[in-house]
N, C-alpha and C positions, 0 to 999 in steps of 0.2 A: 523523452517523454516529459509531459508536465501535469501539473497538478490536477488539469483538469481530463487527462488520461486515464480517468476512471478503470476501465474494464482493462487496458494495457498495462496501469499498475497492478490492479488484481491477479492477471496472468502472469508477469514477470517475478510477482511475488510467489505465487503458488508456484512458480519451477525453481526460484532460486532459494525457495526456505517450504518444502515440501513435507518437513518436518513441525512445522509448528501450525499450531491450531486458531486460526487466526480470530475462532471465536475466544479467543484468552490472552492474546495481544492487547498490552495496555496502549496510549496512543503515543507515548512518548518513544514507546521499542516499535512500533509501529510506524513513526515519519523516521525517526533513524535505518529501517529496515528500505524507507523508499529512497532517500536520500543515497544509499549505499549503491544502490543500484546503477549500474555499468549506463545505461540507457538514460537514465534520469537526468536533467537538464534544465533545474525550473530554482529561482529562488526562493530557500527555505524559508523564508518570511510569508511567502505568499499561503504556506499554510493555515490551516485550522480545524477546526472540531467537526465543524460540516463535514470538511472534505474528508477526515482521518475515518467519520462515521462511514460515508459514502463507500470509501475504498474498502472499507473492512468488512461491509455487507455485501459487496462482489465480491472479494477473496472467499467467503465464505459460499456464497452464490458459485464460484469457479469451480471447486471443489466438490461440491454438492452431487 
């Protein structure tokens, strides 16, 4: 996956941390949490605020 795997970060997050409430993830535990991720494959530089916002409004969207 890569950064711009929007809705396939969302998913892999909501089954590998099914516990945490992703509206209360700061973004810092947030790109570490995608980063961690078995699947994930993208340079962590290529991050940012956009995308951390993006990904956490589908995680929250997934769950819904």
């Amino acid at each position: 996956m890569k950064w711009s795997d929007i809705n396939d970060l969302a998913f892999a997050l909501s089954e590998a941390h099914s516990d945490t409430d992703p509206a209360k993830i700061n973004f810092l535990d947030l790109m570490n949490s995608i980063l961690a991720l078995p699947d994930f494959d993208d340079d962590p530089n290529h991050c940012n605020e956009k995308i951390l916002e993006a990904v956490q409004q589908a995680w929250i969207d997934e769950i819904s």
